[in-house]
C-alpha positions as a Markdown table, in Angstrom:
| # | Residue | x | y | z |
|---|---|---|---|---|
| 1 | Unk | 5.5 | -2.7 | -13.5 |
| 2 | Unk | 2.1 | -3.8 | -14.1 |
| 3 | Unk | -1.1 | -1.5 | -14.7 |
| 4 | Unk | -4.4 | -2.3 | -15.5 |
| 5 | Unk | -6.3 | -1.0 | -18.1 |
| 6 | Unk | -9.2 | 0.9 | -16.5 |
| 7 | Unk | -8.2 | 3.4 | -13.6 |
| 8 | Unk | -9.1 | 2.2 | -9.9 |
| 9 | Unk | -11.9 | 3.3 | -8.0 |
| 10 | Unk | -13.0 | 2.8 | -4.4 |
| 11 | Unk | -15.8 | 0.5 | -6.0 |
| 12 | Unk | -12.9 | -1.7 | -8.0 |
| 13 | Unk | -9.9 | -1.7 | -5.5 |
| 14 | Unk | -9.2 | -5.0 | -3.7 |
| 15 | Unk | -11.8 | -5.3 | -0.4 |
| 16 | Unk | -8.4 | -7.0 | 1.3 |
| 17 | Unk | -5.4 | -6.0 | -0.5 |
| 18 | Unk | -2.2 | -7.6 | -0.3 |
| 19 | Unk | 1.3 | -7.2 | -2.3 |
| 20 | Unk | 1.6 | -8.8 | -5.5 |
| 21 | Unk | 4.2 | -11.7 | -5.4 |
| 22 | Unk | 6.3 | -10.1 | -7.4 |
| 23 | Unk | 7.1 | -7.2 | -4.8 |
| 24 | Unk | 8.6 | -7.4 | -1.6 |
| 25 | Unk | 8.9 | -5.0 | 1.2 |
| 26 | Unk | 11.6 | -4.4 | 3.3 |
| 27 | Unk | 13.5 | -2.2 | 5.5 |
| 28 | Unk | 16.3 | -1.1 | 3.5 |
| 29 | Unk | 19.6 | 0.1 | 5.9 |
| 30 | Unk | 21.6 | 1.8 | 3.3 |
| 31 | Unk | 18.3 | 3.7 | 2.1 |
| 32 | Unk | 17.9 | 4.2 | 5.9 |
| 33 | Unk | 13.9 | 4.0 | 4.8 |
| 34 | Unk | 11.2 | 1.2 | 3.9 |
| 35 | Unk | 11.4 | -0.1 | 0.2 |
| 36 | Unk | 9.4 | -1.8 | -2.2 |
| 37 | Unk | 11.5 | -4.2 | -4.3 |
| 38 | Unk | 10.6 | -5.8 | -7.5 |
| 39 | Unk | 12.6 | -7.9 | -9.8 |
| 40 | Unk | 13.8 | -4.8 | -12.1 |
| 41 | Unk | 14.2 | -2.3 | -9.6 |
| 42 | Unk | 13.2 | -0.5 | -6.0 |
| 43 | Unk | 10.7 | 2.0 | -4.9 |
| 44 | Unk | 12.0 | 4.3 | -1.9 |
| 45 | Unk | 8.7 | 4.9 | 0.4 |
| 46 | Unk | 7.6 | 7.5 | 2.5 |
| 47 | Unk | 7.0 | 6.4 | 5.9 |
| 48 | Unk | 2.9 | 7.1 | 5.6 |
| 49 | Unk | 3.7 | 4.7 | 2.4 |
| 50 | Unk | 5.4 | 2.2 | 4.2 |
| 51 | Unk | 2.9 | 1.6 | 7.1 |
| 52 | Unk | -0.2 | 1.4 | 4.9 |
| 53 | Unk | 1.5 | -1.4 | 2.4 |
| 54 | Unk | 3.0 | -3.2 | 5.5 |
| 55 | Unk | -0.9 | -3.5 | 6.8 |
| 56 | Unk | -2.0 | -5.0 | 3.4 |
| 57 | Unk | -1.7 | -8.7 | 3.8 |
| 58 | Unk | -4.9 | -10.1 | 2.7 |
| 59 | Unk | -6.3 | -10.2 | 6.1 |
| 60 | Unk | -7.4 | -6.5 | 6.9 |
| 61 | Unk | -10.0 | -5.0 | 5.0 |
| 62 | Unk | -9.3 | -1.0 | 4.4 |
| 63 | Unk | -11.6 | 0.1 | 6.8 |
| 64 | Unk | -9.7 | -2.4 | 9.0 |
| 65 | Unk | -6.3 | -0.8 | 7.9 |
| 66 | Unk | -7.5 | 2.8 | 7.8 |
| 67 | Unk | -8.8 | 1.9 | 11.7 |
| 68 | Unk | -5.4 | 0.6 | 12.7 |
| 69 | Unk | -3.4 | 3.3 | 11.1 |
| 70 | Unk | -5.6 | 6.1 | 13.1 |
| 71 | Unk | -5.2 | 4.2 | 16.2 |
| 72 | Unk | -1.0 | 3.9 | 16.0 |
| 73 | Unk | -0.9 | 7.5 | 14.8 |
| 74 | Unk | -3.5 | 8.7 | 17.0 |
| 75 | Unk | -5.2 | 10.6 | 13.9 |
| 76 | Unk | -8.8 | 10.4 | 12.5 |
| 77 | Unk | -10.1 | 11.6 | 9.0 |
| 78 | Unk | -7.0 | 9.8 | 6.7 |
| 79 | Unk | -9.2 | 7.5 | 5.0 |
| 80 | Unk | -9.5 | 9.8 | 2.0 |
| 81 | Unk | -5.7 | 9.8 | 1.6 |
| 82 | Unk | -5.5 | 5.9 | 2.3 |
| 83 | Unk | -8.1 | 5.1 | -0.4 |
| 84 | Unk | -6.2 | 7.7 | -2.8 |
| 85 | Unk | -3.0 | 5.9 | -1.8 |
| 86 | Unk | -4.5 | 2.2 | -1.8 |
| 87 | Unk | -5.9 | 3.2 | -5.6 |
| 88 | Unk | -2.2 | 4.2 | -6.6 |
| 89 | Unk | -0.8 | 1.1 | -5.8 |
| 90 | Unk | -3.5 | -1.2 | -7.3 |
| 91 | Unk | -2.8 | 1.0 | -10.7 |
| 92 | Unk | 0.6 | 0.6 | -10.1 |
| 93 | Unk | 0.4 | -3.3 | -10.2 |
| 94 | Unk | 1.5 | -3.3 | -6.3 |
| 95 | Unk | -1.4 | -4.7 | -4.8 |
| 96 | Unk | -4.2 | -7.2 | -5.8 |
């Protein structure tokens, strides 16, 4: 997997972040859960995981995501948690 060489902060993660090409994310029967694939392997995601990569496509900012999640879960106060999450995966080399 990819990984940059400096950490990710708030300040340096993508304003719209979308998959890297080289991950795919799909709905996985046998895994009976959401996965992330990748050409030498799979990550198994949580379903708070799952809805927050599905949502990063290049078109919606993360305030934009973090609003839309809050809405369909009918919770408020998870953008600490998203930007924690959103940070992960940029370090990770899942998002750009």
């Amino acid at each position: 997997m990819n990984s940059p060489a400096t950490p990710v902060t708030p300040e340096t993660a993508p304003a719209m972040p979308r998959l890297d090409t080289l991950y795919r994310l799909q709905w996985e029967e046998a895994q009976k859960a959401w996965v992330l694939l990748y050409p030498e392997g799979m990550v198994k995601l949580n379903d708070s995981a799952a809805a927050i990569l599905q949502r990063c496509d290049g078109a919606h900012t993360l305030d934009m995501l973090i609003d839309e999640l809050q809405t369909s879960f009918g919770v408020q106060g998870i953008a600490p948690e998203v930007h924690t999450f959103v940070e992960h995966a940029c370090e990770r080399g899942w998002l750009v």
